[in-house]
DOPA-310131 format. One line per 10 residues: number of its first residue (from 1); their letters; for each residue x, y, z of N, C-alpha, C. Coordinates in pm, 1 decimal. Atoms other than C-alpha are relative to their C-alpha. Layout:
<rs>
NUM> a> X/Y/Z/X/Y/Z/X/Y/Z | ...
</rs>
This chain:
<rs>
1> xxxxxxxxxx> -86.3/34.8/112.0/8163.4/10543.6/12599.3/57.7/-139.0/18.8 | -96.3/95.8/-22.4/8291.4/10206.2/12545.9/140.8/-1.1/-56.1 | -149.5/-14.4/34.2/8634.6/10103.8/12388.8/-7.2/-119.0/-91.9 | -21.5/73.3/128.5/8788.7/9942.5/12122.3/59.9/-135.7/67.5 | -104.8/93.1/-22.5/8961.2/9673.0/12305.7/-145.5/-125.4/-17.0 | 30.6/105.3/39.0/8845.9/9327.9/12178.8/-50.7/-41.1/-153.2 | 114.7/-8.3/101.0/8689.5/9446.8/11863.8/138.4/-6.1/-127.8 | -122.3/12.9/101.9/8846.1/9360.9/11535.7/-49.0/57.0/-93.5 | -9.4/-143.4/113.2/8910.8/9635.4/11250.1/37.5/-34.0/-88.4 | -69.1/-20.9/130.5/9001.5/9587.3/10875.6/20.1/122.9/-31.2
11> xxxxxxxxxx> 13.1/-70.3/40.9/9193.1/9825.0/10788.7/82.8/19.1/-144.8 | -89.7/40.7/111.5/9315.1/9900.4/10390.2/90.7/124.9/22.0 | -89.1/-102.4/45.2/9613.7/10129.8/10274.3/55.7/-12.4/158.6 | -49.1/-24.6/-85.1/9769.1/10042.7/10612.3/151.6/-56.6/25.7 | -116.2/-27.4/-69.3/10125.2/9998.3/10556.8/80.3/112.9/11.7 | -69.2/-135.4/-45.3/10186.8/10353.6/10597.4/-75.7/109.9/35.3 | 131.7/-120.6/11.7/10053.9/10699.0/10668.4/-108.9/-40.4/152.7 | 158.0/21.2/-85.9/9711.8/10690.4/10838.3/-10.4/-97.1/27.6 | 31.2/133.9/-22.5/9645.3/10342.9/10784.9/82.5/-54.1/121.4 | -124.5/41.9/-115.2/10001.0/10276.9/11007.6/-57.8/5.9/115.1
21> xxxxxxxxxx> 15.2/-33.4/-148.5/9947.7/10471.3/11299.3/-150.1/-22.0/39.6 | 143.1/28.8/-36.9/9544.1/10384.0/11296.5/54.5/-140.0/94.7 | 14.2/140.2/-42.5/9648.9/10001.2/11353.2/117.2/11.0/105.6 | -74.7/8.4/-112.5/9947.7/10077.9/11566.0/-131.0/60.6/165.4 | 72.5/-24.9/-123.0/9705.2/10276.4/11808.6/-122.4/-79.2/16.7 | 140.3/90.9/-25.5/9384.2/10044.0/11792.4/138.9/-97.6/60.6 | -86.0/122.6/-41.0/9616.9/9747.2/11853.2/26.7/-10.3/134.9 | -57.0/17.8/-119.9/9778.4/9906.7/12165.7/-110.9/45.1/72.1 | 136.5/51.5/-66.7/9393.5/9931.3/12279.3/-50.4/-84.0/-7.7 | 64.1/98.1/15.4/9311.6/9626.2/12223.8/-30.6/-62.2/-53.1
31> xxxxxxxxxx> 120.3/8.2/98.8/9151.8/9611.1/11909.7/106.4/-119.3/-36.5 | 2.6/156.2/151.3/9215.8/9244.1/11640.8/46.5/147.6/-66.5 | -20.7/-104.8/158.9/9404.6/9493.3/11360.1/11.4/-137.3/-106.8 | 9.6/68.1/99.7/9352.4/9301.7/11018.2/-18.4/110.7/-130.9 | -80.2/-76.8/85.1/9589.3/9491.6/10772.3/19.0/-69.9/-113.5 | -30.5/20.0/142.1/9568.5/9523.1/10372.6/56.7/90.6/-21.8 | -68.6/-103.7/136.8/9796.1/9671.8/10141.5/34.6/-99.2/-119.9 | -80.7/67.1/154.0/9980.2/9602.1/9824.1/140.2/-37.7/64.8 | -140.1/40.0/-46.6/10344.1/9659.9/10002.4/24.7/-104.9/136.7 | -23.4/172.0/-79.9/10367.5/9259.3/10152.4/114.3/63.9/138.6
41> xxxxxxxxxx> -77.4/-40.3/-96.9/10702.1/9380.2/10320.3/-3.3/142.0/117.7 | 91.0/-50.8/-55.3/10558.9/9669.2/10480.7/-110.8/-27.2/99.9 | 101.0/56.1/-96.8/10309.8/9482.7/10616.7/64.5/-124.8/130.4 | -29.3/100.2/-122.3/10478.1/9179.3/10783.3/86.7/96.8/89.8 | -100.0/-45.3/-109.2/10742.5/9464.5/10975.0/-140.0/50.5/57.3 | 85.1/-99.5/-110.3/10424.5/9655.3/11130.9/-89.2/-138.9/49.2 | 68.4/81.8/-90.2/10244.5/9313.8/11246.4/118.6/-27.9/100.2 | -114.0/25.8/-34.6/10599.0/9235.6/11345.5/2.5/96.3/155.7 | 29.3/-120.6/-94.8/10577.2/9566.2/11580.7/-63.1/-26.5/61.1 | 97.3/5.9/-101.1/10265.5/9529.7/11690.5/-37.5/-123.5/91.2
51> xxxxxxxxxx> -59.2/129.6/-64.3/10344.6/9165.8/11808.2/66.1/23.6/121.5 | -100.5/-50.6/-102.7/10645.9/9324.9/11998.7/-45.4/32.0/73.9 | 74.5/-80.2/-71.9/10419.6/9564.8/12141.9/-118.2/-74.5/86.5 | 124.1/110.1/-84.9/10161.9/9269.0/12300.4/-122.1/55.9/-53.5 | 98.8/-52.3/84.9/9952.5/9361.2/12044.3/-36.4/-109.1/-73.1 | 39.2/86.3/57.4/9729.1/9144.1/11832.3/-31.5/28.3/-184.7 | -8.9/-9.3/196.4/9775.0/9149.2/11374.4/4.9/-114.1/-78.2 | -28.2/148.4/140.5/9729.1/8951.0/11064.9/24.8/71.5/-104.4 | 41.9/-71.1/103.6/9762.3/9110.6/10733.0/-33.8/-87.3/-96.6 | 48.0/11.7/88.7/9664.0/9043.9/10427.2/2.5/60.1/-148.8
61> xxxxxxxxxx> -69.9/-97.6/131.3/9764.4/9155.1/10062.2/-104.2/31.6/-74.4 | 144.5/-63.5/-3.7/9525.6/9391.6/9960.1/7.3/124.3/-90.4 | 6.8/-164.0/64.1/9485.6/9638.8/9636.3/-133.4/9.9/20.0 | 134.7/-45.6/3.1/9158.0/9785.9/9646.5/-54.9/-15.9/-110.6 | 77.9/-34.9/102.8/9114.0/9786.3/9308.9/-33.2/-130.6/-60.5 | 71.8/147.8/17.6/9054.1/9400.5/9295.5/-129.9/-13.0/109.1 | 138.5/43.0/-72.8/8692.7/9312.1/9439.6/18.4/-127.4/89.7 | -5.8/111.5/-92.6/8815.9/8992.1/9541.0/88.4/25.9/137.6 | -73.1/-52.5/-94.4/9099.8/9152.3/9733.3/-85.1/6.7/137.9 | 98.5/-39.2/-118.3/8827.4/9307.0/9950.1/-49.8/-94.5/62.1
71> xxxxxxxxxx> 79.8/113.1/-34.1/8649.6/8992.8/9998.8/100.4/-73.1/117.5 | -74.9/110.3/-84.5/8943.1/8778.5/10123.5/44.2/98.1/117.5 | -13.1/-53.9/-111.1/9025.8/9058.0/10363.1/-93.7/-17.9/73.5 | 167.1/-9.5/-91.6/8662.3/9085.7/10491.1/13.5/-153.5/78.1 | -16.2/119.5/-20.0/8709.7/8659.4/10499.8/96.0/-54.2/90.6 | -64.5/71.4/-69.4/8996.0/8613.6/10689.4/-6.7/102.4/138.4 | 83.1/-118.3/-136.5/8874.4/8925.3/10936.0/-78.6/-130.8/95.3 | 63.4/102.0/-59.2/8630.6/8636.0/11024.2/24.0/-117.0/21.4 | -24.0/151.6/-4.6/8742.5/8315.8/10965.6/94.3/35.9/100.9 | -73.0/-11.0/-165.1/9048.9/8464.4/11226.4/-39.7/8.5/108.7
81> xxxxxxxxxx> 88.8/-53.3/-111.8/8818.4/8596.7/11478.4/-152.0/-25.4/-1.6 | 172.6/-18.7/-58.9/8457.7/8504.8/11422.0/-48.5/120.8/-6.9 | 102.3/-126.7/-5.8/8369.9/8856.5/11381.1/63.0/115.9/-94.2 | -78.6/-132.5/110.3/8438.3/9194.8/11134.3/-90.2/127.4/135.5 | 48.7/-127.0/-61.3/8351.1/9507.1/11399.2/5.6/144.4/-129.0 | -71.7/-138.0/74.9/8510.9/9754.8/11170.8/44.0/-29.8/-113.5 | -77.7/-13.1/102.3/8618.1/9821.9/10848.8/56.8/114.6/-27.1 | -74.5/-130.4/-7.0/8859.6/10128.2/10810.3/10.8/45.3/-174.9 | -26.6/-3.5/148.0/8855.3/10212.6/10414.5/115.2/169.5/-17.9 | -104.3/-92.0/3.5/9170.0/10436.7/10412.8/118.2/22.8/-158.6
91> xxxxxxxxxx> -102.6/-44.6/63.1/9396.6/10347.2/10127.3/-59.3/116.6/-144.4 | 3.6/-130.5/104.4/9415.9/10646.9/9852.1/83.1/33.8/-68.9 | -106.6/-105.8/74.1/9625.4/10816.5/9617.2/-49.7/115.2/-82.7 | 62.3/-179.9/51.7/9628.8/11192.3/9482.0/89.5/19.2/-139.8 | -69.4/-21.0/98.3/9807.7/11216.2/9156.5/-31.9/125.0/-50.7 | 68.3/-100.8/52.3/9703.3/11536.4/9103.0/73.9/107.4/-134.6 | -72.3/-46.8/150.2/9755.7/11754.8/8790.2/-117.2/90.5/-45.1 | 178.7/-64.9/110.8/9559.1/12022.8/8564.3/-36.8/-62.3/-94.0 | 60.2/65.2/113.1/9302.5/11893.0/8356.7/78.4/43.6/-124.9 | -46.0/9.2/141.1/9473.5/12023.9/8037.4/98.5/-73.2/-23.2
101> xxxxxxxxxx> -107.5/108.6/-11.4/9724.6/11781.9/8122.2/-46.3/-140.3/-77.1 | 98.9/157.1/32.8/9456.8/11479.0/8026.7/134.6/-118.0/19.8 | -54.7/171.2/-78.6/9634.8/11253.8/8272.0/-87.6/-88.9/19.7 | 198.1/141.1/-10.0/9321.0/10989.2/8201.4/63.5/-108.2/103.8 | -37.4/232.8/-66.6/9531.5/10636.7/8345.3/-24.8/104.1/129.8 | 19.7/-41.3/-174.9/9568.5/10883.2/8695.1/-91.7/60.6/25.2 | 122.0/31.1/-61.9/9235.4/10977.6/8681.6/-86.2/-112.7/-17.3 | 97.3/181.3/-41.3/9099.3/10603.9/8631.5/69.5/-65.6/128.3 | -79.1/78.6/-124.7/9384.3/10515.8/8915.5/-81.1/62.3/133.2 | 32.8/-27.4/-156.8/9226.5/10771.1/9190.9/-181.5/-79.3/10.6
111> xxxxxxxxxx> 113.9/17.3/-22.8/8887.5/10717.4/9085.7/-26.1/-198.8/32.9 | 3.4/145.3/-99.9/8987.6/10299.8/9142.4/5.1/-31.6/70.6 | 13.7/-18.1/-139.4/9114.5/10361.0/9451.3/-72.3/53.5/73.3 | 47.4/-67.7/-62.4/8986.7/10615.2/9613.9/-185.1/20.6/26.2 | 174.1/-15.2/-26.3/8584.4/10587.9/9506.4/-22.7/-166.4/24.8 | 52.9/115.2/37.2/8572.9/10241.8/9403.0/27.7/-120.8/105.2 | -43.8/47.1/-166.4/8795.9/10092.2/9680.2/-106.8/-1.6/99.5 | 57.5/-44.1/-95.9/8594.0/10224.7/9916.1/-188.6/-86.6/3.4 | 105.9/51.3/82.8/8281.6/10066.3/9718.3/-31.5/-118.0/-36.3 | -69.2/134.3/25.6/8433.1/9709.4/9681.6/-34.5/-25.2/138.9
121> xxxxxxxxxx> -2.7/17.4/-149.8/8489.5/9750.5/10076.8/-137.5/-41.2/52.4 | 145.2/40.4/-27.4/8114.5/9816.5/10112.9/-54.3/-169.2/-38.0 | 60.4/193.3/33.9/8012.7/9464.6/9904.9/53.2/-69.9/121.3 | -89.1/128.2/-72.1/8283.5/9265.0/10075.8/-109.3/-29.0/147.6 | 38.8/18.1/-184.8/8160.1/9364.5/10438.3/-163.7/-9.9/-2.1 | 170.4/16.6/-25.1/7769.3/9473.5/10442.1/-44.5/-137.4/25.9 | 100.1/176.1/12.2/7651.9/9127.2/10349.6/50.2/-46.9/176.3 | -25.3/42.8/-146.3/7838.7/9020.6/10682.1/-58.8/36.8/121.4 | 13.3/-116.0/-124.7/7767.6/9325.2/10912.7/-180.4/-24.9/39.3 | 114.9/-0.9/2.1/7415.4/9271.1/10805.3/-65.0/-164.4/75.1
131> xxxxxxxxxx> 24.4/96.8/-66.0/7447.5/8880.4/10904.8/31.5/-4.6/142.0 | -20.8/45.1/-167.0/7584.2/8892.5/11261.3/-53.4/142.7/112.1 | 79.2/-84.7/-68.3/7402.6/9217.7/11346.8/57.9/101.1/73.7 | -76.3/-100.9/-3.2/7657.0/9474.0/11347.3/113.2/33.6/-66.2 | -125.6/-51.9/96.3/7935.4/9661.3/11205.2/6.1/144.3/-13.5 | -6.0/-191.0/59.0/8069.0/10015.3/11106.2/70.7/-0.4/-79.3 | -40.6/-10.8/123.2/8214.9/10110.0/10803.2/71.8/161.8/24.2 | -110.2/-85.8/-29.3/8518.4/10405.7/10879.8/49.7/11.6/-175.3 | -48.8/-46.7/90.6/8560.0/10551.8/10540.2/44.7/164.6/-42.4 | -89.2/-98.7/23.9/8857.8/10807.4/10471.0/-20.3/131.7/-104.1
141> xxxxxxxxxx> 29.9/-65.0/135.7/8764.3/11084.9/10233.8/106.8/143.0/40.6 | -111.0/-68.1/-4.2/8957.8/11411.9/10247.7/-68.3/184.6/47.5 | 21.0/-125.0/24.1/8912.6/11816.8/10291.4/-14.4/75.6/-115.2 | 64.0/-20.4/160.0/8935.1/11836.6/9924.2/-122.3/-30.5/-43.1 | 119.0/29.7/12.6/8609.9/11716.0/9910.1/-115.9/132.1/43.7 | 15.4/-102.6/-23.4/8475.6/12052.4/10050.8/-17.3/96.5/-37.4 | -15.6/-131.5/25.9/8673.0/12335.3/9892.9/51.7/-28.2/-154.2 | -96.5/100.5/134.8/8780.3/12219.5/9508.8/89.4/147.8/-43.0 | -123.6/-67.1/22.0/9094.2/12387.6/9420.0/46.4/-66.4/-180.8 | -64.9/55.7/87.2/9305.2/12370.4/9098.4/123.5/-137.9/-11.8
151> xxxxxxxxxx> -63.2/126.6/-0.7/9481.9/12064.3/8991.8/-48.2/-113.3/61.7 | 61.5/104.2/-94.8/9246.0/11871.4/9227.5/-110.8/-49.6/-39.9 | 152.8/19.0/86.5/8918.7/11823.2/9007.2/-35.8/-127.9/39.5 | 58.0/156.7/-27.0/8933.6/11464.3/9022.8/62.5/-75.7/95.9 | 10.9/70.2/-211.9/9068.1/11370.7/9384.7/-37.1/39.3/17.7 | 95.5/-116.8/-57.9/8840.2/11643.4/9495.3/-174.8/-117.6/-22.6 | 99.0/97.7/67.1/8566.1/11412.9/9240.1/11.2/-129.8/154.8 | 39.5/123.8/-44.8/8643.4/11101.0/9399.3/-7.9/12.2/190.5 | 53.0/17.1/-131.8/8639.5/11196.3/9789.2/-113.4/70.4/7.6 | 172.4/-40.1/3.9/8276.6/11371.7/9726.4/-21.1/-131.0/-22.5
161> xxxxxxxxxx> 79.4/145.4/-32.5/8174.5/11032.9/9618.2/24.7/-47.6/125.4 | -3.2/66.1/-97.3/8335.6/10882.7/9900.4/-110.6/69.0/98.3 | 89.6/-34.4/-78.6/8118.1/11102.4/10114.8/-116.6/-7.8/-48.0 | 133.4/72.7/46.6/7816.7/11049.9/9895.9/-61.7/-125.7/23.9 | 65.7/165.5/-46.5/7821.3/10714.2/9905.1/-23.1/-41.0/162.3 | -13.4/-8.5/-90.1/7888.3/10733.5/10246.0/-161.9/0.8/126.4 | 133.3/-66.0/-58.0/7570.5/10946.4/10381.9/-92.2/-106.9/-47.0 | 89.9/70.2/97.6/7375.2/10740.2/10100.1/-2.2/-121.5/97.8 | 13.3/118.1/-70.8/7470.0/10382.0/10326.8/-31.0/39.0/142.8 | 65.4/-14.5/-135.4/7415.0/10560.9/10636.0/-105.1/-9.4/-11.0
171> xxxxxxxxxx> 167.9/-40.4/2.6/7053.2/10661.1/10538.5/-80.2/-153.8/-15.6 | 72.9/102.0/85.4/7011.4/10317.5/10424.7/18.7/-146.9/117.2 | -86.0/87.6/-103.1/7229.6/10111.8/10712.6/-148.7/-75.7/100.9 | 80.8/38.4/-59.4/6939.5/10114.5/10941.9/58.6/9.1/188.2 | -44.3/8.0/-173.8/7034.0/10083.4/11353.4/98.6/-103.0/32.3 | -195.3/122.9/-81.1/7287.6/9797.5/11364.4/147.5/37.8/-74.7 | -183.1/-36.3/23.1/7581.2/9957.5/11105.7/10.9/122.7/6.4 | -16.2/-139.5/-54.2/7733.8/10264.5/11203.7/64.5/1.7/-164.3 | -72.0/-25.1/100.6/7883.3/10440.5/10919.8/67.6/180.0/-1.6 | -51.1/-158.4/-7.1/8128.7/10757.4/10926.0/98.4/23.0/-119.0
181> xxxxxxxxxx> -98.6/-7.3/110.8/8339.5/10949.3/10706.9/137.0/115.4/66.9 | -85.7/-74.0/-89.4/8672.9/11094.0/10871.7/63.0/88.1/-157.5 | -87.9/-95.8/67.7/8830.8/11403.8/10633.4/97.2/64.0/62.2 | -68.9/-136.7/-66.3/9162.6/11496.0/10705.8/34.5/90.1/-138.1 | -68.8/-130.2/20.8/9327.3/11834.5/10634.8/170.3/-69.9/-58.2 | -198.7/16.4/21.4/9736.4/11820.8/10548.9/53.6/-83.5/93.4 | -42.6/47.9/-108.5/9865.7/11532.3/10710.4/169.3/-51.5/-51.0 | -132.2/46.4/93.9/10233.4/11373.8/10673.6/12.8/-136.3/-7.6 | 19.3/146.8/20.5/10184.0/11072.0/10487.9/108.6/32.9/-174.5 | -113.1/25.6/119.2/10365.3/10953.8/10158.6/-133.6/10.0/-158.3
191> xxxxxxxxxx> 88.8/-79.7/85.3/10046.2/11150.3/9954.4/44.6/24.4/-134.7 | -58.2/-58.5/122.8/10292.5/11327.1/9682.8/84.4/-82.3/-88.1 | -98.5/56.7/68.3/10462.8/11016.1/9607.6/-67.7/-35.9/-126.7 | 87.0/31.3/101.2/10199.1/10930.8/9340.9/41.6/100.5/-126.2 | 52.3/-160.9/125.4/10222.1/11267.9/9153.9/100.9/11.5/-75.6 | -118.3/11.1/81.1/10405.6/11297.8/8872.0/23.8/136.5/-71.8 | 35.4/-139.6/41.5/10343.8/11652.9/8775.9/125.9/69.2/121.8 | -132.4/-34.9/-93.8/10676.8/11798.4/8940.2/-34.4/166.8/89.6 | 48.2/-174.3/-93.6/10556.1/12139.0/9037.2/-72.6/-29.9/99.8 | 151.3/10.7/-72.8/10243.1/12031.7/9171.1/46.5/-47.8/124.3
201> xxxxxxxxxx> -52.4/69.2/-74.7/10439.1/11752.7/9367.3/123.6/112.8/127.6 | -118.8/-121.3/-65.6/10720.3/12077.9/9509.1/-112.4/56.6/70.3 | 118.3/-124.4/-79.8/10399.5/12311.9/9603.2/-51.6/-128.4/69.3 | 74.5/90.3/-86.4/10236.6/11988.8/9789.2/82.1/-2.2/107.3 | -101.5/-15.3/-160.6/10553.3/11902.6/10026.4/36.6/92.5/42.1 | -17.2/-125.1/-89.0/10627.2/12240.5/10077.9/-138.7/7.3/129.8 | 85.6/-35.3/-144.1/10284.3/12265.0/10261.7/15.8/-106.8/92.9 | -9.6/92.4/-121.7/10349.6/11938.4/10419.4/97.7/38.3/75.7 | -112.5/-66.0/-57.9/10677.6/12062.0/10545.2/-32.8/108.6/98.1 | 74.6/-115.9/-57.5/10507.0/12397.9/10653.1/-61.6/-64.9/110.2
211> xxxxxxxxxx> 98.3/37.4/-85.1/10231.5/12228.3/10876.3/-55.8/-82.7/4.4 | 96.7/95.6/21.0/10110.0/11944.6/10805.2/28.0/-103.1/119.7 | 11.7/46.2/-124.0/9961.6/11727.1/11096.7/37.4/-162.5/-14.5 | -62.8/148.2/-55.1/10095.5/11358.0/11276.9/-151.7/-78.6/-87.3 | 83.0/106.4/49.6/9901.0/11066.2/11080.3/-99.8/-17.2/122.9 | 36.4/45.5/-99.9/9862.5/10989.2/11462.0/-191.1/85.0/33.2 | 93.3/-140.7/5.6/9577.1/11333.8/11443.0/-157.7/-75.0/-61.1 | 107.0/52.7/73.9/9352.8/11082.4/11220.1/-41.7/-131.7/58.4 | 25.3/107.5/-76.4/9379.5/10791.9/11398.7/-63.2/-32.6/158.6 | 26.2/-19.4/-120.7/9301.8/10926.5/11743.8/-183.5/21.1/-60.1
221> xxxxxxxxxx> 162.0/-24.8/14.1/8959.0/11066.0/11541.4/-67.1/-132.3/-22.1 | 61.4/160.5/20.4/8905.1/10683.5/11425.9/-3.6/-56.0/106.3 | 32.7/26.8/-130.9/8924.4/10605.7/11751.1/-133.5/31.3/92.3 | 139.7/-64.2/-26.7/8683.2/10840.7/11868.9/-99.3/-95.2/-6.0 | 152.4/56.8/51.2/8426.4/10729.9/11628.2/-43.7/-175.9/57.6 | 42.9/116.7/-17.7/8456.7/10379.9/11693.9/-13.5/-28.4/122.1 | -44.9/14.8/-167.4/8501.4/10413.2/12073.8/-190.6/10.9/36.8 | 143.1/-67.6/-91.8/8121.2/10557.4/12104.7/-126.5/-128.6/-18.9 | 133.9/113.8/-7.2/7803.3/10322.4/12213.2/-16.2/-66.1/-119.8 | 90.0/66.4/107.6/7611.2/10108.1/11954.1/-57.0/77.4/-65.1
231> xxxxxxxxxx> 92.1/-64.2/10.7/7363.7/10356.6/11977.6/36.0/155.3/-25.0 | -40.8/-108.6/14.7/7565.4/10650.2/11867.9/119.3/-28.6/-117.2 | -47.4/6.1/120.9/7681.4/10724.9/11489.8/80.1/124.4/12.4 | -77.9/-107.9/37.2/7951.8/10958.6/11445.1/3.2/12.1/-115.8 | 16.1/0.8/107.1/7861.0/11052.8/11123.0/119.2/20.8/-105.6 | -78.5/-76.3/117.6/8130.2/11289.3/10990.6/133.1/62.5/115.4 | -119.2/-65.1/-54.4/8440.9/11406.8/11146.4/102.3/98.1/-79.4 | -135.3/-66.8/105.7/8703.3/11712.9/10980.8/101.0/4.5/115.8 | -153.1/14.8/-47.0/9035.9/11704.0/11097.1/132.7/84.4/-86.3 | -63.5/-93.1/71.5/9232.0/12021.5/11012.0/122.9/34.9/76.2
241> xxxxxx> -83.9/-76.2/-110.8/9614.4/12130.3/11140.5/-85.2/134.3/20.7 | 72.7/-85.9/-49.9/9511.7/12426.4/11304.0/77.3/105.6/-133.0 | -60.8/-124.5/87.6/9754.8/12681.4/11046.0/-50.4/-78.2/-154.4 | 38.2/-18.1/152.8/9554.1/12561.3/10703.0/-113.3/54.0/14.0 | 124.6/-100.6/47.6/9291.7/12809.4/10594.1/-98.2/-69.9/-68.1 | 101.7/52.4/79.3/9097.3/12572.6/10364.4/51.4/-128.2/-20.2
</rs>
């Protein structure tokens, strides 16, 4: 097994949640973190941190749902360091709701983020990964993707694509880009803040409250994946607290 230390990671949706504790723990291995979000202030306190910590960060202001966004992240990944190892495609939101609701804008918002993001990410980087003769592509999809439940139709929709597309660039990657797809289970991130459906949003933090696992739980698996040889693809990873049933 090698290790992450030297290797530099884009990762998006990382001033909180998953994204956070991914770049706090790569960082304090070693890794170049090169952090997008939307929330600017957010971002300069966690390079700020990881500074403190003798850690190495840049960020970068970063919605997903601009193409160029992606680009100038991918761009200053390299132009800082000479190199993109990693790309982490994490940020998401769940607005979830029943279809007879016809919340359309929050299903064009997940399906911007959550498929298309992820899809943007691909352009930006490939072309690169493909020029300097490596790369992996760490894209976030969910457990909803799995088991489809009510109120979830279309975050359920858009992390199946993410894993579609996913498998689809593995098959296609060839031997120099790795490509995985990490699904967690119930984790405690700031998920329900999206949702505007008030019930839905009460029955969600209750289960987070109940059991839901450390961000840290997803970041240790991104670790994993990226920790292993050249020559070894971690394809797919689930990541479940141990007390959820589905």
């Amino acid at each position: 097994m090698t290790t992450v230390e030297g290797k530099v990671v884009a990762i998006t949706g990382a001033s909180s949640g998953i994204g956070e504790a991914t770049a706090l723990m790569l960082a304090a291995r070693g890794a170049k973190v090169v952090l997008g979000a939307r929330r600017r202030d957010r971002l300069e306190a966690l390079v700020a941190r990881i500074a403190a910590a003798g850690g190495e960060a840049i960020w970068v202001p970063t919605d997903v749902r601009q193409r160029n966004d992606l680009s100038n992240l991918v761009s200053r990944a390299y132009d800082s360091y000479g190199k993109l190892d990693v790309l982490v495609s994490n940020a998401g939101i769940g607005p979830i709701s029943p279809l007879d609701e016809l919340r359309v804008d929050e299903w064009d918002d997940m399906i911007d983020v959550n498929l298309k993001g992820v899809l943007y990410g691909i352009a930006a980087a490939l072309p690169l990964f493909r020029s300097q003769g490596f790369g992996h592509f760490v894209n976030i999809a969910s457990t909803a993707a799995y088991r489809i439940k009510p109120t979830m139709a279309v975050y359920a929709a858009s992390k199946l694509g993410v894993c579609a597309v996913s498998e689809g660039l593995r098959q296609e990657a060839g031997d120099k880009v790795r490509v995985t797809v990490i699904s967690p289970g119930f984790t405690q991130t700031n998920f329900a803040d999206s949702m505007t459906n008030q019930e839905v949003k009460a029955q969600i933090n209750a289960s987070m409250d109940q059991f839901a696992m450390s961000p840290d739980a997803i970041a240790r698996a991104i670790a994993f994946a990226i920790e292993q040889p050249a020559d070894v693809d971690v394809s797919e990873i689930v990541v479940r607290p141990t007390a959820q049933g589905a």
